[in-house]
LOROGU-286913 format. One line per 8 residues: number of its first residue (from 1); their letters; for each residue x, y, z of N, C-alpha, C. Coordinates in nm, 4 decimals. Example, Ala and Ser with C-alpha at 12.3 -4.5 7.8 and 13.67 -1.06 7.14 Angstrom:
<nodes>
1> as> 1.3190/-0.5690/0.7800/1.2300/-0.4500/0.7800/1.3200/-0.3300/0.7800; 1.2850/-0.2250/0.7080/1.3670/-0.1060/0.7140/1.2900/0.0030/0.7870
</nodes>
This chain:
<nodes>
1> xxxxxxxx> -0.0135/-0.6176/5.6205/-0.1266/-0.6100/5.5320/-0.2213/-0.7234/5.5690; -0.3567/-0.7074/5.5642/-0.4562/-0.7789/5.5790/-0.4749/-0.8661/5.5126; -0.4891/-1.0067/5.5265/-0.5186/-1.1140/5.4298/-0.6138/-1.0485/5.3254; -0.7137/-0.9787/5.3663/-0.8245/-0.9326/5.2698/-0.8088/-0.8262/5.1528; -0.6574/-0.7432/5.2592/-0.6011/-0.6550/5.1136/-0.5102/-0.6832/5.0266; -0.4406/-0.8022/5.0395/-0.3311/-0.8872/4.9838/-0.4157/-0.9475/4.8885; -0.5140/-1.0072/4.8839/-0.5976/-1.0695/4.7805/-0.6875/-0.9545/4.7077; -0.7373/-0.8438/4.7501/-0.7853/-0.7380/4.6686/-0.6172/-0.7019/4.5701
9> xxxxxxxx> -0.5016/-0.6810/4.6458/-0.4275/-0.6598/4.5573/-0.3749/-0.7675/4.4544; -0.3678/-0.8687/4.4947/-0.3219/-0.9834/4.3781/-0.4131/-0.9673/4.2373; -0.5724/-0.9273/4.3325/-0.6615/-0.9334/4.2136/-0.6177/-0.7663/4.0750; -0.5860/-0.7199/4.1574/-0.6187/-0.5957/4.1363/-0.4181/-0.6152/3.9646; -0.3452/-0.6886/4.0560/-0.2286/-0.7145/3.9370/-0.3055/-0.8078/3.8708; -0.2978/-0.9065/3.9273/-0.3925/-1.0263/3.7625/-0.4922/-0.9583/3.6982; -0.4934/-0.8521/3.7691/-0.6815/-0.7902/3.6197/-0.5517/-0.7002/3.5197; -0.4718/-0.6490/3.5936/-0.3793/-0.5394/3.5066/-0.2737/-0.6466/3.4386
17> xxxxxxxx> -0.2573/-0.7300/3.4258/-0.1639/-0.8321/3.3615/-0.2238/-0.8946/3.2508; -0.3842/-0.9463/3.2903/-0.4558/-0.9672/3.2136/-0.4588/-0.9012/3.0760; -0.5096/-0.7878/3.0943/-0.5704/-0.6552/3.0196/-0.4503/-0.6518/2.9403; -0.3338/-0.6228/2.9966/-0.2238/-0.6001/2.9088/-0.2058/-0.6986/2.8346; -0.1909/-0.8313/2.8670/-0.1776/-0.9283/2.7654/-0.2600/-0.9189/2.5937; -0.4265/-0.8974/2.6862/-0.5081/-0.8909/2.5694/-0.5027/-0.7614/2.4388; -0.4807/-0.6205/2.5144/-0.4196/-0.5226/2.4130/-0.3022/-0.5507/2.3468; -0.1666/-0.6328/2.4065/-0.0743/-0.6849/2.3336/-0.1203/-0.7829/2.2050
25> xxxxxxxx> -0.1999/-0.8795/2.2310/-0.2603/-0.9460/2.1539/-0.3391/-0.8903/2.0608; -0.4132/-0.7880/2.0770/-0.5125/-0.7143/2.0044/-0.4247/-0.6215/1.9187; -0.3264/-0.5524/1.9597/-0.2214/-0.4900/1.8770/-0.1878/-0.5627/1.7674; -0.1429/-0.6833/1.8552/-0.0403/-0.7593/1.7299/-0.1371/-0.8498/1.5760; -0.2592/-0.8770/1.6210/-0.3653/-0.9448/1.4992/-0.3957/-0.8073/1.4350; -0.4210/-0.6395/1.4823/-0.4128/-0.5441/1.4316/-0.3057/-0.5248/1.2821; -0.1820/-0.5417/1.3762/-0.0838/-0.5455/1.2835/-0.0825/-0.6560/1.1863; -0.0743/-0.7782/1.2049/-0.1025/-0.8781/1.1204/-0.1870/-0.8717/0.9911
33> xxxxxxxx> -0.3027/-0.7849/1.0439/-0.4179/-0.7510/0.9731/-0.4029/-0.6554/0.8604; -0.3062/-0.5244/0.9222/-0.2739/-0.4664/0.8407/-0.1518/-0.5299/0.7219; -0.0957/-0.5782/0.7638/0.0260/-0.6250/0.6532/-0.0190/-0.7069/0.5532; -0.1436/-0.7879/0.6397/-0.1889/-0.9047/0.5325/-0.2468/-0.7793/0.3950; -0.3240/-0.6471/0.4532/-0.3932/-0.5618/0.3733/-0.2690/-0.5219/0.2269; -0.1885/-0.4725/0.2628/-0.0828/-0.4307/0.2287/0.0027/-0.5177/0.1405; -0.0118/-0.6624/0.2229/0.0504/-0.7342/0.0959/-0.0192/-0.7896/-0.0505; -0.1273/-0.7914/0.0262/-0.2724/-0.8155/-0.0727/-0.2380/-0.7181/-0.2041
41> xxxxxxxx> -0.2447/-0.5505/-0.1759/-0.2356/-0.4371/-0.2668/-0.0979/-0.4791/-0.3267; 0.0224/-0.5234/-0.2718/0.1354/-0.5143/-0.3338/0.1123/-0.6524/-0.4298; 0.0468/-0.7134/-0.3917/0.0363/-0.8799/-0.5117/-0.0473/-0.8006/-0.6397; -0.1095/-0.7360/-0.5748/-0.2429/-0.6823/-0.7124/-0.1354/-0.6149/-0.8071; -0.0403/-0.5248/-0.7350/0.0640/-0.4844/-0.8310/0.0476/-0.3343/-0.8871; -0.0929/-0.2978/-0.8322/-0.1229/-0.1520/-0.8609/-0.1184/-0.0537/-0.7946; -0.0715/0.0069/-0.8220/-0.0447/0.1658/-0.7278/-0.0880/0.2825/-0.7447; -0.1319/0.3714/-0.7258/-0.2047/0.5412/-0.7348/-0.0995/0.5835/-0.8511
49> xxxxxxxx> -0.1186/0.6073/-0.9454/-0.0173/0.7133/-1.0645/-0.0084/0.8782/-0.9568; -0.1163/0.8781/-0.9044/-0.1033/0.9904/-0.8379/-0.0871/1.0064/-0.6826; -0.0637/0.9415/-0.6081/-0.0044/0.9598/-0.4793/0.1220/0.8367/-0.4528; 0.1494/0.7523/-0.4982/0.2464/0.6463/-0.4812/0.3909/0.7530/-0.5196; 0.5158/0.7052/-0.4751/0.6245/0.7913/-0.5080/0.7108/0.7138/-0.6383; 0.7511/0.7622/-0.6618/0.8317/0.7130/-0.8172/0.9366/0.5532/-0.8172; 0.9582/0.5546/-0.6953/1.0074/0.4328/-0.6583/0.8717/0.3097/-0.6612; 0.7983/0.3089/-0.6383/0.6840/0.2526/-0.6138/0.6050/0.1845/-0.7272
57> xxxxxxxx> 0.6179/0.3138/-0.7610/0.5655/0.3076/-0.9652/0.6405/0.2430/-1.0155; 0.7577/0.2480/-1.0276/0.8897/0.1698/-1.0580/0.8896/0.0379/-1.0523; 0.8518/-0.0378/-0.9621/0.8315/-0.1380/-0.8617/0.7055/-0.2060/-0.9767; 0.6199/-0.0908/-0.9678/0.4589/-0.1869/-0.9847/0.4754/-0.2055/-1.1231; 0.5661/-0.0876/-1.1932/0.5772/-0.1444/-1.3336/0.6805/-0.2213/-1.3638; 0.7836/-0.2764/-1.3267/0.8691/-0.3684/-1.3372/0.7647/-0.5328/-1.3009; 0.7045/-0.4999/-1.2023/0.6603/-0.6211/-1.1981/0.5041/-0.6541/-1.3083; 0.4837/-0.5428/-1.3483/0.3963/-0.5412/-1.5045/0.4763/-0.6177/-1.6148
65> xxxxxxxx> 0.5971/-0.6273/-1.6040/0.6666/-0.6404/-1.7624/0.7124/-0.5490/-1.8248; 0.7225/-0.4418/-1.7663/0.7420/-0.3124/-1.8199/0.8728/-0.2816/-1.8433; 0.9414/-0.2666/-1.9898/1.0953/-0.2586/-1.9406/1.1547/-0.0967/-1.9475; 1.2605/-0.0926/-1.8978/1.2877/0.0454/-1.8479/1.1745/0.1375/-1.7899; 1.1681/0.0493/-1.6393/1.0362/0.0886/-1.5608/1.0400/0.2180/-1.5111; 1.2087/0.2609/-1.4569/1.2060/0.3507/-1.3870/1.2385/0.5136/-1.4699; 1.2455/0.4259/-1.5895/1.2106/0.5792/-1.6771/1.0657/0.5970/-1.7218; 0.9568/0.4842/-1.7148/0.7933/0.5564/-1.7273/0.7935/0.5942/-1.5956
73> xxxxxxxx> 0.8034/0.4917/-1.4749/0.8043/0.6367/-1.3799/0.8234/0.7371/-1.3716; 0.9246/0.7707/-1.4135/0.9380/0.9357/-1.4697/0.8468/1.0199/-1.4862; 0.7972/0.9408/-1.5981/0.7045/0.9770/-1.6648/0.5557/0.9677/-1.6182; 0.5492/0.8744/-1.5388/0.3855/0.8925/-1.4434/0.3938/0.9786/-1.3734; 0.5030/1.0038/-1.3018/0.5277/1.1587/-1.1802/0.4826/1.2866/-1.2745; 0.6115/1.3005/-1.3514/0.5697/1.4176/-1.4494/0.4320/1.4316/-1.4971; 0.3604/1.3681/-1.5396/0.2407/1.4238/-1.5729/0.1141/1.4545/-1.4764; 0.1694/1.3987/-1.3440/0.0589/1.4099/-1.2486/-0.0080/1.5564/-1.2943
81> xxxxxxxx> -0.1384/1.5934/-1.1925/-0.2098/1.4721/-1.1101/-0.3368/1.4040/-1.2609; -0.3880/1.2992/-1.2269/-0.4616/1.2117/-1.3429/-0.5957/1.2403/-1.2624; -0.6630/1.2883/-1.3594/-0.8250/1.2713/-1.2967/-0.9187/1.1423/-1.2222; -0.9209/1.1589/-1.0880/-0.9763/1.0025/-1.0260/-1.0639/0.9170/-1.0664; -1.1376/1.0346/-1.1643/-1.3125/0.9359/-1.1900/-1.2359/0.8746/-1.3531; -1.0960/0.8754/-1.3918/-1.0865/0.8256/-1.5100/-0.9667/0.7010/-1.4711; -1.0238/0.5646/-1.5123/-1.0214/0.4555/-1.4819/-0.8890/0.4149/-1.5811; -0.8955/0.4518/-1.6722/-0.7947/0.3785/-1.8044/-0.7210/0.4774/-1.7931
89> xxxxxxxx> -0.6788/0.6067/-1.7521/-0.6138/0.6873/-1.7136/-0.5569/0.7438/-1.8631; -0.6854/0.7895/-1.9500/-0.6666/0.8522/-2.1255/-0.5415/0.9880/-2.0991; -0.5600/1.0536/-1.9845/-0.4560/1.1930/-1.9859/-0.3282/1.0988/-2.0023; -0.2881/0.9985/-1.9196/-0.1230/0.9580/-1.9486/-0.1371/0.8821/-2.0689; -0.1948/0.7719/-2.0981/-0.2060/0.7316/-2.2083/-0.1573/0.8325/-2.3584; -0.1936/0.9227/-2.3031/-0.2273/1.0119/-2.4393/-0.0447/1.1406/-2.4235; -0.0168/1.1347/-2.2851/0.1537/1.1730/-2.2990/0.2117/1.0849/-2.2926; 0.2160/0.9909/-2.3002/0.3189/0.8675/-2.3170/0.3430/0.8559/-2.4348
97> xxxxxxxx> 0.2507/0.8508/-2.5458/0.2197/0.8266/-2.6857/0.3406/0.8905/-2.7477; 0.3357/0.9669/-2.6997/0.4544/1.1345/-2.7325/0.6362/1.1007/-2.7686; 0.6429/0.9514/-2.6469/0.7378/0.8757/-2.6512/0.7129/0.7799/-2.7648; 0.6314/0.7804/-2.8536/0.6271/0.6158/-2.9323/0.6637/0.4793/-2.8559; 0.6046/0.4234/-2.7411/0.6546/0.3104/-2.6474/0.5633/0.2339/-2.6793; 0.4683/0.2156/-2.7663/0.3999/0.1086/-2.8255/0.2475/0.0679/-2.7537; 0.1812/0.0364/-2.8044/0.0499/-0.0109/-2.7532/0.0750/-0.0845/-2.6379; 0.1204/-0.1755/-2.6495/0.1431/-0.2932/-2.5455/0.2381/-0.2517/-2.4238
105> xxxxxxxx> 0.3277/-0.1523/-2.4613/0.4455/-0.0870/-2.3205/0.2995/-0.0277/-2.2284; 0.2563/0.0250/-2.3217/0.1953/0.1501/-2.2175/-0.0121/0.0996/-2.1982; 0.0123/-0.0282/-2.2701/-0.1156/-0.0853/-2.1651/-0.0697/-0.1802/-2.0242; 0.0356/-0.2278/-2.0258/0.1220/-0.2696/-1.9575/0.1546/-0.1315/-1.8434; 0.1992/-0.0390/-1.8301/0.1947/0.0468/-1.7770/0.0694/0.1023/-1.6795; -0.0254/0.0722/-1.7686/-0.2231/0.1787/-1.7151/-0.2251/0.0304/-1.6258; -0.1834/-0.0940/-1.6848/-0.2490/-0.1986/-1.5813/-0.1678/-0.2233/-1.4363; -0.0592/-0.1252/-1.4436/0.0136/-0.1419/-1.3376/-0.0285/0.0153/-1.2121
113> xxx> -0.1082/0.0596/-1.2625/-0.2034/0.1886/-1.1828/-0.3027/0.2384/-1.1770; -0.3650/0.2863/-1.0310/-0.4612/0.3643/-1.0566/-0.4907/0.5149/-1.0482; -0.5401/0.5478/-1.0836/-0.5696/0.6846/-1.0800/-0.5253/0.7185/-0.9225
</nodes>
């Protein structure tokens, strides 16, 4: 090989070694980025009443104060789906009631979701 193609090829691995490094890098602040997103939503403590899974709900209302969380979960699944443009979420509010769980269970509850 030619001195001249030995150095086109060296160049030709250091540009492809390069590159890879930087998509590795770019992946990984990607990912970083996302988890930081993710942990952010899980500190807020709120979750979709209507797309989160019952475990989840469970989760967001236990960490509300909510006791016997994983039986209003239940109860947020069952009544799906909650209308999006309604913020205080009056449809569950108003089947929960049904249980007598008190003002305070079940504002404790709406503050642990969103529509």
């Amino acid at each position: 090989m030619t001195p001249s193609k030995s150095r086109l090829a060296l160049a030709a691995i250091a540009t492809a070694v390069s590159l890879a490094a930087c998509t590795s890098a770019t992946d990984q602040a990607a990912t970083s980025a996302s988890a930081s997103t993710a942990s952010t939503s899980a500190q807020a403590g709120k979750v979709s009443a209507n797309t989160a899974d019952e475990s989840q709900i469970a989760t967001a209302l236990q960490a509300a104060g909510v006791a016997n969380a994983e039986r209003w979960a239940r109860e947020v699944v069952e009544y799906r789906p909650y209308d999006a443009g309604d913020s205080d979420l009056t449809s569950l509010r108003q089947n929960l009631a049904k249980y007598n769980p008190g003002e305070e269970t079940v504002n404790k509850i709406v503050s642990a979701l969103t529509p």
